[in-house]
C-alpha positions as CSV (number, residue, x, y, z in Angstrom):
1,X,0.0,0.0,0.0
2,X,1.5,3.1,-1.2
3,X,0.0,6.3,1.5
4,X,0.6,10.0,1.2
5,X,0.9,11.9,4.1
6,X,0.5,15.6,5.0
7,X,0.9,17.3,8.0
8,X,0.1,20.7,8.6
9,X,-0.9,20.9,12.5
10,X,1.4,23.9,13.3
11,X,4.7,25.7,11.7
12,X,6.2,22.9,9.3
13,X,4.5,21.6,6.2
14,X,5.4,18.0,6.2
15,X,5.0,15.6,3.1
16,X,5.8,12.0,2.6
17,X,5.4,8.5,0.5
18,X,5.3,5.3,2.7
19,X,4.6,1.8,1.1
20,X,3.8,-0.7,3.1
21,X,6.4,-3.1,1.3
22,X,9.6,-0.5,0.9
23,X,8.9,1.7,3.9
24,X,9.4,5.1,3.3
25,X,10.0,6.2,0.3
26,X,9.9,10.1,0.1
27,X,9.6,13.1,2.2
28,X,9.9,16.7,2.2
29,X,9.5,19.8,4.6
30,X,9.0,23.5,4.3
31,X,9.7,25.2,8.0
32,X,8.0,28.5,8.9
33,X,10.5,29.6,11.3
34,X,11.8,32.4,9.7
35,X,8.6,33.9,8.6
36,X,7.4,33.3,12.7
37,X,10.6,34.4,14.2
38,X,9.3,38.2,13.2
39,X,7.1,38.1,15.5
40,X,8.4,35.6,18.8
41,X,6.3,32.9,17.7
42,X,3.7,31.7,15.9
43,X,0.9,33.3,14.2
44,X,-1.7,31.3,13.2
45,X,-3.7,32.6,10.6
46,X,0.3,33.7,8.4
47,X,0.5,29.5,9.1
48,X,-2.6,28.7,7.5
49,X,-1.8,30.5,4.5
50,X,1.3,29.5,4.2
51,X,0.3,25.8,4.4
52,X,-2.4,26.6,1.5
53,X,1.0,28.0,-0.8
54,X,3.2,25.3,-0.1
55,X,0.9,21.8,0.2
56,X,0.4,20.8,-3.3
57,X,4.0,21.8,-4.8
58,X,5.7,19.6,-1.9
59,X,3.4,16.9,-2.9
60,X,4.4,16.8,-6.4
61,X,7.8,17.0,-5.3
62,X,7.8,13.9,-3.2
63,X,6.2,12.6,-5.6
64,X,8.4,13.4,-8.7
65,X,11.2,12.1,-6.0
66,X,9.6,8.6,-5.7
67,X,8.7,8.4,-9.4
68,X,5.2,7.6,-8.7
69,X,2.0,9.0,-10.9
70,X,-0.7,10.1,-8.5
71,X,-2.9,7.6,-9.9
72,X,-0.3,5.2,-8.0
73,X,-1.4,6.1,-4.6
74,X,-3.5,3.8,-2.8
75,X,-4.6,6.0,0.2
76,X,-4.0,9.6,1.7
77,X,-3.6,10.3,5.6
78,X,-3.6,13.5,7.0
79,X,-3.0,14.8,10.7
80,X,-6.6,15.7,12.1
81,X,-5.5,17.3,15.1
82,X,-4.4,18.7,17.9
83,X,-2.8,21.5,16.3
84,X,-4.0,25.3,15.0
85,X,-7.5,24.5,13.5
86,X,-7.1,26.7,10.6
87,X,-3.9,24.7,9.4
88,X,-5.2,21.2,9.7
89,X,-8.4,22.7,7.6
90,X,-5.9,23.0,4.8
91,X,-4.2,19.5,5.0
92,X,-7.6,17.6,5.7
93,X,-9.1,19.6,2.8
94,X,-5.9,19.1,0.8
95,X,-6.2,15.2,1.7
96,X,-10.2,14.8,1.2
97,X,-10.0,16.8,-2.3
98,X,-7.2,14.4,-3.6
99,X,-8.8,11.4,-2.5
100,X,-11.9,11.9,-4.0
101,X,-10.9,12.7,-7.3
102,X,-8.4,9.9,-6.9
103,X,-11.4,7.4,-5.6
104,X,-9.1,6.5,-2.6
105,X,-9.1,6.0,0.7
106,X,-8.7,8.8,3.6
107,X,-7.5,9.4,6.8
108,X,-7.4,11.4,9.7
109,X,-4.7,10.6,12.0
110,X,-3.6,12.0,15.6
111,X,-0.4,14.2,15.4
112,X,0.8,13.1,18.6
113,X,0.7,9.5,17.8
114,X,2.7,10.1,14.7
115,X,5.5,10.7,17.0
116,X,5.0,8.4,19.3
117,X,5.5,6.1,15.9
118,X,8.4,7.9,14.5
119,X,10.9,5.6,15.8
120,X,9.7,2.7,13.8
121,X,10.9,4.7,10.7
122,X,14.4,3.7,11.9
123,X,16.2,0.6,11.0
124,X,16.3,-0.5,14.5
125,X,12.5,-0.1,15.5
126,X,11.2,-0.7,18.9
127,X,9.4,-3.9,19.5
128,X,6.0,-3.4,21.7
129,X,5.8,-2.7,24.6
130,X,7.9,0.5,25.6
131,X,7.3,3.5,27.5
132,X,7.0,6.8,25.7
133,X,8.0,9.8,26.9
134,X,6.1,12.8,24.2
135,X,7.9,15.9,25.0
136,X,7.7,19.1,22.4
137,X,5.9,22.6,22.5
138,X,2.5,21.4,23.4
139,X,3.0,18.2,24.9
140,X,4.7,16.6,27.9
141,X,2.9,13.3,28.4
142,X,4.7,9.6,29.6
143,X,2.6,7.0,27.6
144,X,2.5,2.8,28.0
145,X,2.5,1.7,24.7
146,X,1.2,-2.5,24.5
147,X,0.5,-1.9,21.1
148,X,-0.8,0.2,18.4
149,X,-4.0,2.3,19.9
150,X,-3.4,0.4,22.8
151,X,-2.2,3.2,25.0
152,X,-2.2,4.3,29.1
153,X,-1.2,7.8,29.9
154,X,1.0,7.7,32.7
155,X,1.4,11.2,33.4
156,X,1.2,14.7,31.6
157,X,2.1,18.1,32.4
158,X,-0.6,19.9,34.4
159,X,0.5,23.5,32.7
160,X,3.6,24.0,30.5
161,X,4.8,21.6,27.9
162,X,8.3,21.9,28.3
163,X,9.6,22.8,25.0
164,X,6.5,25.7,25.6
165,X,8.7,26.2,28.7
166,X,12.1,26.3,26.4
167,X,10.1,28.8,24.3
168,X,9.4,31.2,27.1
169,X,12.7,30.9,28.7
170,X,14.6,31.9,25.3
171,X,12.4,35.2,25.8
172,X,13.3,35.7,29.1
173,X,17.2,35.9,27.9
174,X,16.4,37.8,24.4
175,X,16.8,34.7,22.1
176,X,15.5,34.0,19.1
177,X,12.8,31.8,18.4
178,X,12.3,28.8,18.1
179,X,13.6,28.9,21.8
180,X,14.5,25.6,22.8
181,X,17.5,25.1,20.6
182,X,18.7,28.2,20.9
183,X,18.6,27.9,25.2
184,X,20.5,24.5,24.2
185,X,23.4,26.2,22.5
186,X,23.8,29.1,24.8
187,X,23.9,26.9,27.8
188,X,26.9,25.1,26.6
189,X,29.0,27.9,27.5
190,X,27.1,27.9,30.9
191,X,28.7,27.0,34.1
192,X,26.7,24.0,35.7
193,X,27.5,25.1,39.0
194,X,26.8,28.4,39.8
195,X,23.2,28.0,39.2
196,X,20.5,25.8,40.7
197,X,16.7,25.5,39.9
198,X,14.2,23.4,41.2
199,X,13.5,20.1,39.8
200,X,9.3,20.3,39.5
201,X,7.1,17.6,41.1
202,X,10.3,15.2,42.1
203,X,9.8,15.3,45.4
204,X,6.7,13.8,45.6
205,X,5.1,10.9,44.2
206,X,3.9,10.9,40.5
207,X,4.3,10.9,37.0
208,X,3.2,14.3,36.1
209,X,5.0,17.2,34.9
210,X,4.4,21.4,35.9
211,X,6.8,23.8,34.6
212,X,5.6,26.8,35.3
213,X,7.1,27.4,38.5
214,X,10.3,27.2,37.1
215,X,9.6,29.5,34.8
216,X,8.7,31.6,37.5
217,X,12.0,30.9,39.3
218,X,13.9,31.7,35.9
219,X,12.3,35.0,35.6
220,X,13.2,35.8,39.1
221,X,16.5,34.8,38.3
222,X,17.0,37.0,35.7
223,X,15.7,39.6,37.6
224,X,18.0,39.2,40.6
225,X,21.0,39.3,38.2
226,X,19.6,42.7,36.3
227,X,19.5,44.6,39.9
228,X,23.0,43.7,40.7
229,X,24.2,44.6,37.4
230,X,26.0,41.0,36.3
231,X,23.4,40.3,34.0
232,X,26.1,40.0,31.5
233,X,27.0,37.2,28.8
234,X,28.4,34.3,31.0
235,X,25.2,35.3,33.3
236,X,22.8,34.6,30.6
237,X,24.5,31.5,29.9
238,X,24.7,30.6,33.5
239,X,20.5,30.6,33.5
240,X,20.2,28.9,30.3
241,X,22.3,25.9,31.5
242,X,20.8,25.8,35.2
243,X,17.3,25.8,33.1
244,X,18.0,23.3,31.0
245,X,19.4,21.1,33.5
246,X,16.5,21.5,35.8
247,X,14.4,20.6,32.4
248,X,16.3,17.5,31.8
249,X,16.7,16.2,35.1
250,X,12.8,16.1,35.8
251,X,12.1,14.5,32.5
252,X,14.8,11.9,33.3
253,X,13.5,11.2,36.8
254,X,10.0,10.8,35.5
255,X,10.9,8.2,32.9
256,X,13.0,6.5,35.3
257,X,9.6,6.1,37.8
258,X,7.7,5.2,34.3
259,X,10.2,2.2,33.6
260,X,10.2,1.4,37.7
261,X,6.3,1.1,37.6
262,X,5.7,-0.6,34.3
263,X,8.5,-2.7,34.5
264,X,9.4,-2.3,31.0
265,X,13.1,-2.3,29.4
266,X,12.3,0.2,26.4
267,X,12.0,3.9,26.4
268,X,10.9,5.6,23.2
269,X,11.6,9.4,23.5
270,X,9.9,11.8,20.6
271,X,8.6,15.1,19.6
272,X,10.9,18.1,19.5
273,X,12.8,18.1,22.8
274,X,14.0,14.6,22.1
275,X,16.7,16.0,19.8
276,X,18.3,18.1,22.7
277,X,21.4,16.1,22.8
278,X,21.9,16.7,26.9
279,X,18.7,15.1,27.5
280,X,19.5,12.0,25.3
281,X,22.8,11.3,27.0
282,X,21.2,11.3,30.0
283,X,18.4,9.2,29.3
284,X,21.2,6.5,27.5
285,X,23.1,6.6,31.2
286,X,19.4,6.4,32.7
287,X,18.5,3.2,30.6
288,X,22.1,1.3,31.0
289,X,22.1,1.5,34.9
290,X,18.4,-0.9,34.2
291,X,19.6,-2.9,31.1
292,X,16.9,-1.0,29.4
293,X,17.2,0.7,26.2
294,X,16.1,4.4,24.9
295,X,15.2,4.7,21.1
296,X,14.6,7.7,19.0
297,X,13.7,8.8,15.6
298,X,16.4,10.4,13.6
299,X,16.8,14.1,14.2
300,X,14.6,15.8,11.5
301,X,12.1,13.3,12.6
302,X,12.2,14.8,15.6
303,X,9.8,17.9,14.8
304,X,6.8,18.0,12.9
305,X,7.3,15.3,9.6
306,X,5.1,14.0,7.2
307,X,6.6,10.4,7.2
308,X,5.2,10.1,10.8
309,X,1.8,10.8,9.7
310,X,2.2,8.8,6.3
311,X,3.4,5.7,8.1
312,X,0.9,5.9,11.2
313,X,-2.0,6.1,8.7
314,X,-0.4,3.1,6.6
315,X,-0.8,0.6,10.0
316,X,-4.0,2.0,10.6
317,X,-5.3,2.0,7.1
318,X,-4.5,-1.2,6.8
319,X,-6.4,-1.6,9.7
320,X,-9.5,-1.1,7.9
321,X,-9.7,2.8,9.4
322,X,-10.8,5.5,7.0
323,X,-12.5,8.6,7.3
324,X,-16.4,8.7,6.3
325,X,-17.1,10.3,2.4
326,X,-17.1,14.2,2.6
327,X,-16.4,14.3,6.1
328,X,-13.3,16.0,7.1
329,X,-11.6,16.0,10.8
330,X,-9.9,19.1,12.1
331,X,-9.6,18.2,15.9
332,X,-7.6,21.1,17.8
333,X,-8.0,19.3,20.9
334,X,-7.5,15.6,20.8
335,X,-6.8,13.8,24.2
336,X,-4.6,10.8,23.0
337,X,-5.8,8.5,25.9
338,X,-9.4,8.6,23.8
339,X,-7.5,6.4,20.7
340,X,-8.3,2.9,20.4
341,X,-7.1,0.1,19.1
342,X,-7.6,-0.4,15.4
């Protein structure tokens, strides 16, 4: 079965070709980040149109790249949701439009779960069942994973994602957005020991995540430094490397009580944070002190991609899921624990 698949739930406008007997064949990706960065983040209605100019030629590109006719494709799937609602409008229109001239399948697919899947893109897929830890700029969530729609959420955050967190934090020192990577690179030339900032919700019991107390405490922070005048380079880079360890170390002691409680000896880690590289070494020291073992999908699979979304709706097409004739889904709020098993 060869699937299209087309994500546009946020920034990135994600197109790719998976068959069901090659794996993925094809994929491309237009980023909005430097039309966003104008303005400190993202603006939802400049996404939407910006989705509507760039869809169809990245389509015939991934196409023209895997050789294929459109008449070749055997089904379309198309993230539903969550994301901005006027974006997934234009891929689930996009999607239903093709399809029916086509006379193919359709399907809307969660965004989330895409890259909770991601990792099976890799050579090395994770067998079921593993513990996932979703972490990017809208989610924090710790998932058991027994199979495919057969999910329990473990724990979530109660207010900040914490690459929202990242976000906010890169404002706080007068960074560029995206913020997370560029908090990342600043705090390598920070000194890990002149800062400390609380680790959220360790010291109790719990799998759930708040960051907004630490954003709190970073703003403070910054403050405190800015009254005594040594709000200077190495002081910036001071915060963003006591921020990001605080980050880290809470999403490592979380998925470290996940594995405890489940019992389980694979960790899949996914969404955007998962490329920051501090967080995977210290989830690989995490996992070899339990003979467990962390998998990821490769970096630009990381953030928004269309081969997520075109190899999720491939297993669950195959499945026998499709969406009804004329009805489109555009979900901006989508709880993951209400997906079911196929």
């Amino acid at each position: 079965m060869r699937v299209l698949g087309i994500e546009t739930s946020c920034d990135e406008t994600g197109v790719a070709l998976f068959d069901t007997g090659r794996g993925l064949v094809a994929d491309a990706l237009y980023s909005q980040i430097a039309m966003h960065a104008e303005y400190g983040g993202v603006v939802p209605e400049l996404a939407s149109r910006d989705h509507t100019r760039r869809l169809l030629p990245l389509i015939q590109q991934v196409l023209d790249a895997a050789g294929l006719a459109r008449s070749k494709l055997d089904a379309i799937a198309y993230t539903a949701g969550p994301g901005l609602v006027g974006a997934l409008m234009v891929g689930a229109s996009t999607a239903h439009g093709m399809a029916r001239a086509l006379g193919i399948p359709v399907l809307g697919v969660h965004h989330m779960e895409g890259h909770l899947l991601a990792p099976m893109l890799e050579d090395a897929p994770p067998d079921f069942p593993f513990v996932a830890l979703l972490v990017s700029g809208g989610h924090t969530q710790l998932v058991e994973v027994r199979g495919l729609g057969r999910y329990r959420l473990l724990g979530e955050s109660v207010d900040d994602a914490a690459g929202e967190a990242f976000d906010k934090a890169a404002k706080m020192l007068g960074l560029d957005y995206p913020g997370g990577p560029q908090v990342a690179k600043l705090a390598e030339a920070g000194d890990p020991g002149r800062l400390r900032f609380p680790r959220p919700m360790t010291d109790r019991p719990g799998l759930d995540f708040s960051f907004s107390g630490l954003k709190t405490h970073t703003l403070t922070a910054i403050r405190h430094l800015e009254q005594a005048g040594s709000l200077d380079n190495q002081a910036r880079a001071d915060v963003a490397r006591a921020f990001e360890e605080a980050v880290v170390d809470t999403l490592v002691i979380k998925c470290r009580r996940a594995l405890d409680a489940t019992d389980l000896k694979r960790l899949v880690v996914a969404g955007g944070v998962s490329a920051n590289v501090r967080l995977r070494e210290r989830l690989e020291r995490e996992c070899a002190k339990r003979d467990a073992r962390a998998f990821y999908p490769r970096g630009r699979f990381c953030t928004d991609n269309g081969a997520m979304i075109a190899y999720l709706g491939a297993q669950r097409l195959l499945a026998g899921e499709h969406d009804e004739t004329g009805i489109m889904k555009a979900v901006p709020r989508w709880p993951m624990d209400t997906l079911r098993e196929p």
